[in-house]
Structures are given as C-alpha cells and as structure tokens.
C-alpha positions, 0 to 999 in steps of 0.5 A: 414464650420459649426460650432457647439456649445456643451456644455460639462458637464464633463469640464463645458465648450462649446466645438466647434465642425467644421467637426468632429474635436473640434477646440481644436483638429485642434489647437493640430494637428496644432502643432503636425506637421512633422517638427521640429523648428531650430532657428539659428543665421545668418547675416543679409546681409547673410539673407538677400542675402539667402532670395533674392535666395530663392525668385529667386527660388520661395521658402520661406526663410524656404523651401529654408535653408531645400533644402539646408540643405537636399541637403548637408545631402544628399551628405555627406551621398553618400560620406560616403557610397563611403568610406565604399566601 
C-alpha cells in the first residue's frame, strides 16, 4: 500500500492520499457502515452464558445476538402473515 503526502492549499493542511481514497475518506466510509449501534443492558452471567454459545457457534458475541434477534423478527413476521390469511 503507498501513501502519499499532498499538501492542500485551500485547508492549509497535508492530505494523505492511500489507493484513490484520502485516509480521511476511509475513516468516513468507516463509520458510515450498514449497520447500526444497539447498547443493551444484560446480566452478567447472561453475557457471559450467551458468549460461551456464540463461540460454540463460531460467531462473535455481536453476530450471534443479530442471528438471534433476526431469527425472532423472522418468525414473528410469519406468524403475523399467517394471521392475516
């Protein structure tokens, strides 16, 4: 990977420049992500139970609650539809 120094005179600052994209881009693009933060509070021993089953599982603690949490929507959809029939 090169990096390149460019000055920008319009910001009066460098500008590091890393395959097309400034690293300031990367960081943005980063952080723009397809997903969205859920901060929950849990148990500890829940946490800790639901972190031994997700590495059971070869997920992370997070992949593991978003399985869980789809499989559920999921479910609670189908059952919703049924109804409506």
């Amino acid at each position: 990977m090169y990096i390149h120094k460019i000055h920008n005179s319009q910001l009066n600052n460098n500008v590091y420049t890393c395959d097309k994209l400034t690293l300031f881009q990367r960081a943005q693009s980063f952080h723009m992500s397809k997903t969205k933060l859920l901060n929950i509070r849990i148990e500890p021993e829940l946490k800790k139970k639901a972190k031994k089953l997700a590495e059971a599982d070869g997920r992370s603690l997070s992949n593991w609650v978003t399985k869980l949490i789809a499989s559920k929507v999921e479910s609670a959809e189908d059952n919703t539809a049924e109804k409506k029939n």
